[in-house]
N, CA, C and O atoms as a GROMACS GRO file, in nm:
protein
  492
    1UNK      N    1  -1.776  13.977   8.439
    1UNK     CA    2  -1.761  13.869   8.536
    1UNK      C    3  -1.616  13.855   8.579
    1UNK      O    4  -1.587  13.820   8.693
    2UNK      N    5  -1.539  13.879   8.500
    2UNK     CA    6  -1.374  13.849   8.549
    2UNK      C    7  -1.341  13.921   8.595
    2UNK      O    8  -1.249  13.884   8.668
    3UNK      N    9  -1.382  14.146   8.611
    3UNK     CA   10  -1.334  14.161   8.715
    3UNK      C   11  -1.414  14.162   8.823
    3UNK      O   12  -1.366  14.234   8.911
    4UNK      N   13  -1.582  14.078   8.872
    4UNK     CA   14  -1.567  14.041   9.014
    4UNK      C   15  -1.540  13.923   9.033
    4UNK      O   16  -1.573  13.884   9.146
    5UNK      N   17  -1.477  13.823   8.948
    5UNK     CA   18  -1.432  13.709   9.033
    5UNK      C   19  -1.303  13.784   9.076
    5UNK      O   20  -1.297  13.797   9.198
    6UNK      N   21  -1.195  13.839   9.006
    6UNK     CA   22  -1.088  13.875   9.054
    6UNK      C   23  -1.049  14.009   9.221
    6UNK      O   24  -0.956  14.013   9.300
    7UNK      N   25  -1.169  14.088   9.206
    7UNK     CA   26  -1.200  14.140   9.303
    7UNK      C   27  -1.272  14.070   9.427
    7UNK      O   28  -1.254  14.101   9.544
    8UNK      N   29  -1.359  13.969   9.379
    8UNK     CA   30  -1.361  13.891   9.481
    8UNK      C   31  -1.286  13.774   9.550
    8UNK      O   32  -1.310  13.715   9.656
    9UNK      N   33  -1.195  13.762   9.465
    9UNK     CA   34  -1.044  13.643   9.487
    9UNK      C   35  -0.952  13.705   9.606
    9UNK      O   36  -0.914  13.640   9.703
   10UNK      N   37  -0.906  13.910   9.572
   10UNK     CA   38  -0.894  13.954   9.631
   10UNK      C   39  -0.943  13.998   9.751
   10UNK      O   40  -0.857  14.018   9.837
   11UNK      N   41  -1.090  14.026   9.789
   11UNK     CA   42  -1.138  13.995   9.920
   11UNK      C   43  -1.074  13.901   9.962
   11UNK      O   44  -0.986  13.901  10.048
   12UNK      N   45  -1.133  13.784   9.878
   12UNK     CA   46  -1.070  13.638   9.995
   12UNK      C   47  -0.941  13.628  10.035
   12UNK      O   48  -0.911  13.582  10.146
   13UNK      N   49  -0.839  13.678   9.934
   13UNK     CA   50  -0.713  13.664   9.983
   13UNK      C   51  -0.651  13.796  10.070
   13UNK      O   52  -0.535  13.832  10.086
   14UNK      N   53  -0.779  13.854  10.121
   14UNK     CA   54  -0.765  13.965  10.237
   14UNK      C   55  -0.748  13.921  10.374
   14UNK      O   56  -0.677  13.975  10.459
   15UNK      N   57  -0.836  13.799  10.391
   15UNK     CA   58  -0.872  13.780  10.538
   15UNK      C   59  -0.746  13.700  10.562
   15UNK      O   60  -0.660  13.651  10.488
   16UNK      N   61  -0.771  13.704  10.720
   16UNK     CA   62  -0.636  13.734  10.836
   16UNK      C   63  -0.588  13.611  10.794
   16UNK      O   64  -0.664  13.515  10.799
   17UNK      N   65  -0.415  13.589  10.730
   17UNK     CA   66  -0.403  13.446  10.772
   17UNK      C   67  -0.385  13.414  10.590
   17UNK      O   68  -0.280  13.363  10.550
   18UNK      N   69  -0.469  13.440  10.518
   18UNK     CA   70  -0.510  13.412  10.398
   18UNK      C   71  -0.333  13.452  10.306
   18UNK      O   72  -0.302  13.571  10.314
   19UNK      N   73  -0.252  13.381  10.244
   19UNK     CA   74  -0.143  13.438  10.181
   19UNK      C   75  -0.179  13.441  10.000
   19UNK      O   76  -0.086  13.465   9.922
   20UNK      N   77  -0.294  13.418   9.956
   20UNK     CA   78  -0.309  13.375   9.845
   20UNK      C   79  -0.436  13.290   9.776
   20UNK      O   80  -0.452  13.172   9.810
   21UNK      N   81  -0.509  13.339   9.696
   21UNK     CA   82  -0.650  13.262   9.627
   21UNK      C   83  -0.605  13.222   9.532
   21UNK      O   84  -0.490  13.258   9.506
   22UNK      N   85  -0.663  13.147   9.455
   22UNK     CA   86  -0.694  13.129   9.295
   22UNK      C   87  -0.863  13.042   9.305
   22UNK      O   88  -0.939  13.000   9.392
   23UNK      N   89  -0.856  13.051   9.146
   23UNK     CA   90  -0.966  12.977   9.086
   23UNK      C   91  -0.943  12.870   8.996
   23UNK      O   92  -0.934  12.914   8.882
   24UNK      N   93  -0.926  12.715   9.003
   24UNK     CA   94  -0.898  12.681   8.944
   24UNK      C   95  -0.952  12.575   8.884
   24UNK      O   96  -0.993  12.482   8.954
   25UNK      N   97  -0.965  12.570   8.716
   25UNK     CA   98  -1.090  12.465   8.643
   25UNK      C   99  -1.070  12.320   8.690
   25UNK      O  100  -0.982  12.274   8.617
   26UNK      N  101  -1.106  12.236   8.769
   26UNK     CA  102  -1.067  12.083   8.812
   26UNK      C  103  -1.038  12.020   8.696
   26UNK      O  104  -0.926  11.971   8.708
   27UNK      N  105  -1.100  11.989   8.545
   27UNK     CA  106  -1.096  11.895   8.494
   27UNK      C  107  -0.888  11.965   8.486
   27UNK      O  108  -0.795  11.949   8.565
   28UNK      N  109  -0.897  12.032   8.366
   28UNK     CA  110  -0.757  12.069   8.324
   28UNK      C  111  -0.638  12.118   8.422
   28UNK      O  112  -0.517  12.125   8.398
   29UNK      N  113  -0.713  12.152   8.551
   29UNK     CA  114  -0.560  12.215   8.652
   29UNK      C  115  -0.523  12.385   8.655
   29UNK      O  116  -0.459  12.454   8.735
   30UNK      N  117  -0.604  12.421   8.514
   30UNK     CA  118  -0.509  12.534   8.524
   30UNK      C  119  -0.607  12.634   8.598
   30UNK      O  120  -0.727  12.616   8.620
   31UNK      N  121  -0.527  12.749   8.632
   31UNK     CA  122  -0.540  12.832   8.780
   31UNK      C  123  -0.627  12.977   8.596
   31UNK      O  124  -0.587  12.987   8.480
   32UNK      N  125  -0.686  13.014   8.634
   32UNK     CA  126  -0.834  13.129   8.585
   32UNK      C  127  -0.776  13.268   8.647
   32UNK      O  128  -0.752  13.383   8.609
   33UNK      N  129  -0.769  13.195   8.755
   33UNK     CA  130  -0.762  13.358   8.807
   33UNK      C  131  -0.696  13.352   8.958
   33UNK      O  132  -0.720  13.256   9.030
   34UNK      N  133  -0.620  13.449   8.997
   34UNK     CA  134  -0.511  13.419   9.166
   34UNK      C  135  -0.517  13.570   9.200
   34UNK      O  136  -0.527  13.661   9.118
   35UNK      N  137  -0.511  13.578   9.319
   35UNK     CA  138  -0.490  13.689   9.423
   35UNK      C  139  -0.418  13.675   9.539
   35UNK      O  140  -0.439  13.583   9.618
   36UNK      N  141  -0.318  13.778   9.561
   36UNK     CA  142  -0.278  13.765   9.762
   36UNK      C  143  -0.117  13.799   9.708
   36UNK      O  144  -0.088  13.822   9.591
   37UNK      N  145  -0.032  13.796   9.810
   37UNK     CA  146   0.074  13.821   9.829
   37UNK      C  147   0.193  13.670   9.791
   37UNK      O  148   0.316  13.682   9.791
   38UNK      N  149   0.132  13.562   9.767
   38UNK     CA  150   0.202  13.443   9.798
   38UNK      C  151   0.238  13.452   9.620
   38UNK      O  152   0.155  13.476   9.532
   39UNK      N  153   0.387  13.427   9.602
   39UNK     CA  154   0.407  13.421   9.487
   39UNK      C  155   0.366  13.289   9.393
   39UNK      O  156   0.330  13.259   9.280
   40UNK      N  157   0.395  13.238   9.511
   40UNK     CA  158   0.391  13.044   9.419
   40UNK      C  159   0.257  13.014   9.420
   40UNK      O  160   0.231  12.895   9.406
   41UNK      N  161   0.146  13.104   9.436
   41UNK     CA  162  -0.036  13.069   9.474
   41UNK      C  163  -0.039  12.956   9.350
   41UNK      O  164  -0.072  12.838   9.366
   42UNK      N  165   0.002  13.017   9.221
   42UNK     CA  166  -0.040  12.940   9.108
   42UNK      C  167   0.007  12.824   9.109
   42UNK      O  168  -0.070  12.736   9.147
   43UNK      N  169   0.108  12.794   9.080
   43UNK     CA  170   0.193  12.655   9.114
   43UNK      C  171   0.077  12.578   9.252
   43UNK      O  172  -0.019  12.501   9.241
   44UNK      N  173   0.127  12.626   9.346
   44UNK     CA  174   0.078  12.563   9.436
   44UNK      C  175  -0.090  12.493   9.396
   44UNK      O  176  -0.125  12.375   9.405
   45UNK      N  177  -0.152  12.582   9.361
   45UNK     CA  178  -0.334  12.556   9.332
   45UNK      C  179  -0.323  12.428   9.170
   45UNK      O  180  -0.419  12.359   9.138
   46UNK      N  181  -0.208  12.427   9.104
   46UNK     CA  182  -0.198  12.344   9.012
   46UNK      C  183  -0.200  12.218   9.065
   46UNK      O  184  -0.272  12.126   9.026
   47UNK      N  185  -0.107  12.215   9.171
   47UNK     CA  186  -0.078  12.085   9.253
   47UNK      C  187  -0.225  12.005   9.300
   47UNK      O  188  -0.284  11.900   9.277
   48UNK      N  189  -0.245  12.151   9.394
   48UNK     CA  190  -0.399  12.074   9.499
   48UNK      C  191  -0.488  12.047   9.408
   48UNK      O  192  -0.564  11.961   9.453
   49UNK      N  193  -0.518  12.082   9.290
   49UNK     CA  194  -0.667  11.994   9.257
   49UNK      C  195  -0.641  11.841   9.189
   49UNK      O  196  -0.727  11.785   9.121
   50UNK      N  197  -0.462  11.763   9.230
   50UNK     CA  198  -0.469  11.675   9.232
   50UNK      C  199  -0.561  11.595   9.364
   50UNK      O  200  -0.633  11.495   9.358
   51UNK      N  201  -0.522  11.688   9.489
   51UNK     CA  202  -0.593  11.619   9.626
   51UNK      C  203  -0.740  11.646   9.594
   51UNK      O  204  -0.804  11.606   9.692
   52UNK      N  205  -0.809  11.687   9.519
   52UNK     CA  206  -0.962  11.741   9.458
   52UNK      C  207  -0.997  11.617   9.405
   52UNK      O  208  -1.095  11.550   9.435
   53UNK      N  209  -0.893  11.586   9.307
   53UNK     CA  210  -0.952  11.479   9.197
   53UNK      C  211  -1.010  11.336   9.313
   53UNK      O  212  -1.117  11.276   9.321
   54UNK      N  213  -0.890  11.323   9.383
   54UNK     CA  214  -0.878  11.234   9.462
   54UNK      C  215  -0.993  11.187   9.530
   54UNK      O  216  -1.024  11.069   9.539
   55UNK      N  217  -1.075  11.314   9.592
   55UNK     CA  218  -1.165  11.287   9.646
   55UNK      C  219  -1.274  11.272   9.580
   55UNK      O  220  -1.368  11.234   9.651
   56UNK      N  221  -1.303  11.291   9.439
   56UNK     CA  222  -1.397  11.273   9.327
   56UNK      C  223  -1.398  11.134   9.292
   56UNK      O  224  -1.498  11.092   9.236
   57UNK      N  225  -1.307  11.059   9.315
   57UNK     CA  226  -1.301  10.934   9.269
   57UNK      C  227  -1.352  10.860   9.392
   57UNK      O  228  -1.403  10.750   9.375
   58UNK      N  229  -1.340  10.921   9.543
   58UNK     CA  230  -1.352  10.843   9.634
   58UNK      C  231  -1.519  10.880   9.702
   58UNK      O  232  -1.562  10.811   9.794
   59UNK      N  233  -1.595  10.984   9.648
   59UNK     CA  234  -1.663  11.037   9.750
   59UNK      C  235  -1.799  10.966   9.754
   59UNK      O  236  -1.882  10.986   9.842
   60UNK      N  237  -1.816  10.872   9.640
   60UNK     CA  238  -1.909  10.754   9.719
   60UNK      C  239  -1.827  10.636   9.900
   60UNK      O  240  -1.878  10.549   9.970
   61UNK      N  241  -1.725  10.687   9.901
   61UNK     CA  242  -1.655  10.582   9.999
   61UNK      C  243  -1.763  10.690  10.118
   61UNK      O  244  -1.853  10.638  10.183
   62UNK      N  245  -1.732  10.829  10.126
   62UNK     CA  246  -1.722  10.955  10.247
   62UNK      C  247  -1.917  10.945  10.242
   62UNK      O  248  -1.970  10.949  10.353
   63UNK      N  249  -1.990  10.937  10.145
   63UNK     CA  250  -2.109  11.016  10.129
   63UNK      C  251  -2.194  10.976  10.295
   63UNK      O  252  -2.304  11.020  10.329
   64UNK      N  253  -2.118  10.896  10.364
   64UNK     CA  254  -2.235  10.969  10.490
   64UNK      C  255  -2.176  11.081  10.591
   64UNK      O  256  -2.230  11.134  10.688
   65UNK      N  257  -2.082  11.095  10.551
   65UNK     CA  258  -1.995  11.208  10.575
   65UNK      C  259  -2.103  11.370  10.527
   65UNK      O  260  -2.102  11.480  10.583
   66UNK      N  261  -2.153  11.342  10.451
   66UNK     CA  262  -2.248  11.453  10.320
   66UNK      C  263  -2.180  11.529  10.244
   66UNK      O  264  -2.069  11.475  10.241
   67UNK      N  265  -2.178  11.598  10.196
   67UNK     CA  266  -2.115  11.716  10.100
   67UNK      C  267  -1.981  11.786  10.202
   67UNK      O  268  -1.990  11.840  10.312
   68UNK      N  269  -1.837  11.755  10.100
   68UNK     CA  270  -1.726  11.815  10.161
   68UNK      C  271  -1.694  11.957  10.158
   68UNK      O  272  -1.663  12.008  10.050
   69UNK      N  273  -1.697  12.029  10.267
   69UNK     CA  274  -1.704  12.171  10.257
   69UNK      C  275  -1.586  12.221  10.241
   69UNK      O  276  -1.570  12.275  10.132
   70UNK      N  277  -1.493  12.222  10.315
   70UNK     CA  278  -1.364  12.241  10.266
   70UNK      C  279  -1.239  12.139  10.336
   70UNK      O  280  -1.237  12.116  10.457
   71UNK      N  281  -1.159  12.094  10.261
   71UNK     CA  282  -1.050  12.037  10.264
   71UNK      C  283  -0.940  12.099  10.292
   71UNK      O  284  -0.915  12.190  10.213
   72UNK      N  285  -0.839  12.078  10.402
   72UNK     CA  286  -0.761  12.147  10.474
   72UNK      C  287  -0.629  12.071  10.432
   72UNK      O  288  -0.637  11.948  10.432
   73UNK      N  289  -0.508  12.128  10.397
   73UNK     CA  290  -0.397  12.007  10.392
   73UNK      C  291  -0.302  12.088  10.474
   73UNK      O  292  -0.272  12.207  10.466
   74UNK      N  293  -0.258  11.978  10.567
   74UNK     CA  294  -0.158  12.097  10.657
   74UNK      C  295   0.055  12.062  10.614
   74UNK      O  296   0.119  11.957  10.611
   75UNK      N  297   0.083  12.162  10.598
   75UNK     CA  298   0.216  12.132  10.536
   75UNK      C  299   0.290  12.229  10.662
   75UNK      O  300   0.248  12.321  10.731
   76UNK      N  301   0.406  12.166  10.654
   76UNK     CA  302   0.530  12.216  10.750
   76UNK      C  303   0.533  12.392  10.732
   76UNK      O  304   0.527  12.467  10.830
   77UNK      N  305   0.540  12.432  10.619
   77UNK     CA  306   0.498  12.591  10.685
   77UNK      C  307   0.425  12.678  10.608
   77UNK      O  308   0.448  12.788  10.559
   78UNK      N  309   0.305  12.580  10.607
   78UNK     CA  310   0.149  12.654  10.592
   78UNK      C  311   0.062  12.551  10.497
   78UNK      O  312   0.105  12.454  10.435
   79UNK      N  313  -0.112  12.612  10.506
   79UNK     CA  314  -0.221  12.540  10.463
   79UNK      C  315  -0.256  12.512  10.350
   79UNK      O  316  -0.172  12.554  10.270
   80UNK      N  317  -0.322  12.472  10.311
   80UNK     CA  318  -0.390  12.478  10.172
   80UNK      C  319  -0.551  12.428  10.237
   80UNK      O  320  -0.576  12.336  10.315
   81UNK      N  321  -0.645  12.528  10.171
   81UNK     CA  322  -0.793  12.502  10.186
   81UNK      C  323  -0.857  12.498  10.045
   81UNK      O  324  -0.877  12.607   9.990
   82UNK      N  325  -0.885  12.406   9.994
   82UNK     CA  326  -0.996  12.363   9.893
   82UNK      C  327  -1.160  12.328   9.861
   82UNK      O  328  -1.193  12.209   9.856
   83UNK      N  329  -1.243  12.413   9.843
   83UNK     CA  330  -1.384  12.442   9.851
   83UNK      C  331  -1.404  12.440   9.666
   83UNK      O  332  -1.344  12.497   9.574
   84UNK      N  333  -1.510  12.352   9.673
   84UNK     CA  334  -1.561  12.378   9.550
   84UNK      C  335  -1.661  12.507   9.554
   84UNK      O  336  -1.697  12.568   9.655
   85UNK      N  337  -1.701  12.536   9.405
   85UNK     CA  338  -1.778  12.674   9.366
   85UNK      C  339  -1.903  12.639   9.360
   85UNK      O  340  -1.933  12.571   9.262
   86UNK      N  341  -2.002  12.669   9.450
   86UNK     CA  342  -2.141  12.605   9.443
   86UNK      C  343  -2.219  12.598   9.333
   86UNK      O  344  -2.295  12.512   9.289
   87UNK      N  345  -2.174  12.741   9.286
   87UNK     CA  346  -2.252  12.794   9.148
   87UNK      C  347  -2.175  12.727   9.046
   87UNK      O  348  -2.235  12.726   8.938
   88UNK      N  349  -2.057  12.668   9.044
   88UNK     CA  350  -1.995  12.604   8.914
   88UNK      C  351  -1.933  12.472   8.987
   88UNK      O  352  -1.856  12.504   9.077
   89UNK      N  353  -1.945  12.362   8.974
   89UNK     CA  354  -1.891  12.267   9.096
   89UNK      C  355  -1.767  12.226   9.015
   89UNK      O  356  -1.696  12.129   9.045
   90UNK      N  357  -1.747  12.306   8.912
   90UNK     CA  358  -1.586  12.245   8.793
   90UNK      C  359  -1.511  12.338   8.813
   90UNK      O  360  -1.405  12.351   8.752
   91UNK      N  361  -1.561  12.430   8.915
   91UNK     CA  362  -1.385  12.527   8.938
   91UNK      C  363  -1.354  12.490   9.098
   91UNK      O  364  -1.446  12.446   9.168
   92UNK      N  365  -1.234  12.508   9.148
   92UNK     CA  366  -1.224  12.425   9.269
   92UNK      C  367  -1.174  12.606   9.313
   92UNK      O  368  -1.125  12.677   9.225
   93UNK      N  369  -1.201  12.672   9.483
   93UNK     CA  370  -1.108  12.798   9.453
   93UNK      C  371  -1.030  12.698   9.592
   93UNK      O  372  -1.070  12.632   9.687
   94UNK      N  373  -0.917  12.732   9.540
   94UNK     CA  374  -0.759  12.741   9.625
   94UNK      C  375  -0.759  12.829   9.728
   94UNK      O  376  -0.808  12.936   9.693
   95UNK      N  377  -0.713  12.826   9.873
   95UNK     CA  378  -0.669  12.943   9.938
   95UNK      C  379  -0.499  12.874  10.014
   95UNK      O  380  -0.475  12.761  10.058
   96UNK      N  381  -0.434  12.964  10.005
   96UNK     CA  382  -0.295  12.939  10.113
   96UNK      C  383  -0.273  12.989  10.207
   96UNK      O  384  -0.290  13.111  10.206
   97UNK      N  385  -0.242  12.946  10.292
   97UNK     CA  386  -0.222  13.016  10.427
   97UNK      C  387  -0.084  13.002  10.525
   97UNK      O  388   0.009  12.925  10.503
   98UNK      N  389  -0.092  13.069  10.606
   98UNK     CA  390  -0.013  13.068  10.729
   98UNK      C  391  -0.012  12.989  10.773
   98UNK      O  392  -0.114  12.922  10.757
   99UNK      N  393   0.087  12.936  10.855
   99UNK     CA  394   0.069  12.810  10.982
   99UNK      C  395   0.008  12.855  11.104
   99UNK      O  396   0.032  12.805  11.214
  100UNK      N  397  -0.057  12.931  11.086
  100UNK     CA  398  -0.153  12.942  11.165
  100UNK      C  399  -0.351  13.013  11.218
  100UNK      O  400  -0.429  12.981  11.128
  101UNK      N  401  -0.403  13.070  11.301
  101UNK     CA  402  -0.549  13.035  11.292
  101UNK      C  403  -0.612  13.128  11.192
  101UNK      O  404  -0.573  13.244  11.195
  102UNK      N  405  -0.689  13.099  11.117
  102UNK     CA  406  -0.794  13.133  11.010
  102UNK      C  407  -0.916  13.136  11.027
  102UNK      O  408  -0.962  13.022  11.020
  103UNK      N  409  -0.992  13.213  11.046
  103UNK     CA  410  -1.142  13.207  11.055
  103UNK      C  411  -1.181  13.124  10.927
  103UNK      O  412  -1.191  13.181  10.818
  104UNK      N  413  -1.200  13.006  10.938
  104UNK     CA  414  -1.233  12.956  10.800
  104UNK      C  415  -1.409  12.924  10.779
  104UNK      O  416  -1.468  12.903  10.673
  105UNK      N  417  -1.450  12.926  10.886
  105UNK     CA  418  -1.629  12.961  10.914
  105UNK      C  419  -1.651  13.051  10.825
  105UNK      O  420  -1.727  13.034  10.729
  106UNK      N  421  -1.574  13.178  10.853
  106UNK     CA  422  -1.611  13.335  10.788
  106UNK      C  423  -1.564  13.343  10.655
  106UNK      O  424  -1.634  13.400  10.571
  107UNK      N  425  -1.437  13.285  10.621
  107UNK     CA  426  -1.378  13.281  10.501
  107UNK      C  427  -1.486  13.210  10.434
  107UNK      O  428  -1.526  13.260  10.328
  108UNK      N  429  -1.534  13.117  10.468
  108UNK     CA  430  -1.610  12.976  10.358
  108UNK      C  431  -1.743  13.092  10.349
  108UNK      O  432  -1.795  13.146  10.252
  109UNK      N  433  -1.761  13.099  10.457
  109UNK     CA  434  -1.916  13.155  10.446
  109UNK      C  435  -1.908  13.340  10.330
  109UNK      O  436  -2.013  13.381  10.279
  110UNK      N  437  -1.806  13.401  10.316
  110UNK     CA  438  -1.817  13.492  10.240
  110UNK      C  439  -1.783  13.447  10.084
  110UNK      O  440  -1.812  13.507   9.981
  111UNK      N  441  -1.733  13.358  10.097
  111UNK     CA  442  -1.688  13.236   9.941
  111UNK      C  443  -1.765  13.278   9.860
  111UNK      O  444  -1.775  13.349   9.760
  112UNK      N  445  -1.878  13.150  10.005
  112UNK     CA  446  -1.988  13.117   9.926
  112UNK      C  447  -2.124  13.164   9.934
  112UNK      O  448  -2.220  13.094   9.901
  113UNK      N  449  -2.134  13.293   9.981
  113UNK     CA  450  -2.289  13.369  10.024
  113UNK      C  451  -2.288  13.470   9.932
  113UNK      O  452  -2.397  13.525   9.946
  114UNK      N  453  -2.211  13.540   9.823
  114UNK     CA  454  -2.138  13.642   9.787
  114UNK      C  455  -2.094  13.646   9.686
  114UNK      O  456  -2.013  13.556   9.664
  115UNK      N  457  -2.124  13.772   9.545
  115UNK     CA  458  -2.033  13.748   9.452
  115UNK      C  459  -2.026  13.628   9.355
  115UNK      O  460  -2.092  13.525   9.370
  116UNK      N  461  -1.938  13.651   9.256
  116UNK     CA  462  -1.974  13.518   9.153
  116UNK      C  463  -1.885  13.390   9.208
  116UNK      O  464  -1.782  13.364   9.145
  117UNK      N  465  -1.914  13.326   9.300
  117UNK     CA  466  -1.861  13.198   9.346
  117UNK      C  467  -1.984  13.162   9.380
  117UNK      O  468  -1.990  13.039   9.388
  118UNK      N  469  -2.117  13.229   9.409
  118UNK     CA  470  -2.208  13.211   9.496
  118UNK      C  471  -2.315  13.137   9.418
  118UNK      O  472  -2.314  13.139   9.295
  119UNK      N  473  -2.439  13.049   9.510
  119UNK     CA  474  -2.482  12.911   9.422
  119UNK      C  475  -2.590  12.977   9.378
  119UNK      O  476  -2.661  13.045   9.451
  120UNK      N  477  -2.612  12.958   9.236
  120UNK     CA  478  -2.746  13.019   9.159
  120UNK      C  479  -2.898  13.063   9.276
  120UNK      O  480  -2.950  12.960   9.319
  121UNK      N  481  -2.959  13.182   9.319
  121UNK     CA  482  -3.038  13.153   9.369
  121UNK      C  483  -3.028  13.204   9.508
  121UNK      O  484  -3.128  13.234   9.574
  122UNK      N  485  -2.924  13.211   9.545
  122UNK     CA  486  -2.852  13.260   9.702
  122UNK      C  487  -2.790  13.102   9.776
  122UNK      O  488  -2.811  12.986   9.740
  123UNK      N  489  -2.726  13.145   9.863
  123UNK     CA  490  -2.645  12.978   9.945
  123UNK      C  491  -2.746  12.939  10.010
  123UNK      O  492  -2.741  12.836  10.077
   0.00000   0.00000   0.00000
């Protein structure tokens, strides 16, 4: 299993735009597993599943909103996208990006259709 989550971390941190994945457990913070070119991926993915928790505490406020697909945070020079793991909803995966456009339709949808991120059963 660890090397296709890690081969599949690497897909993700293939597509256009993408500087960096990880996998990281929500309760504890710490980053499982990272891929891509971005050195600070880990650091960085430690940070965001504070903005994760955040929304765990709040998501009876959002629920007619329905299920949050991914969370976008936009910073002065570049993204952060946060998707939970359908098949495990306690690992959050991290992606970093460019300041600029991302197929994130295609990114989310190979996440999560694919590979061990994917929800028991098929998406």
């Amino acid at each position: 299993m660890t090397t296709g989550i890690g081969q599949h971390l690497a897909e993700l941190a293939g597509f256009e735009g993408i500087r960096g994945c990880s996998l990281v457990a929500c309760e504890s913070g710490l980053v499982l597993h990272s891929a891509g070119e971005f050195a600070d991926v880990e650091p960085l993915s430690e940070a965001a599943v504070e903005f994760w928790r955040i929304h765990a505490r709040v998501r009876g406020n959002l629920a007619a909103l329905g299920h949050l697909n991914l969370a976008m945070l936009a910073f002065q020079n570049g993204w952060l996208g946060l998707t939970d793991c359908p098949g495990d909803p306690s690992l959050l995966l991290v992606a970093v990006t460019r300041p600029r456009q991302v197929d994130w339709q295609g990114w989310l949808r190979h996440a999560r259709a694919a590979g061990p991120f994917a929800q028991a059963g098929g998406a």
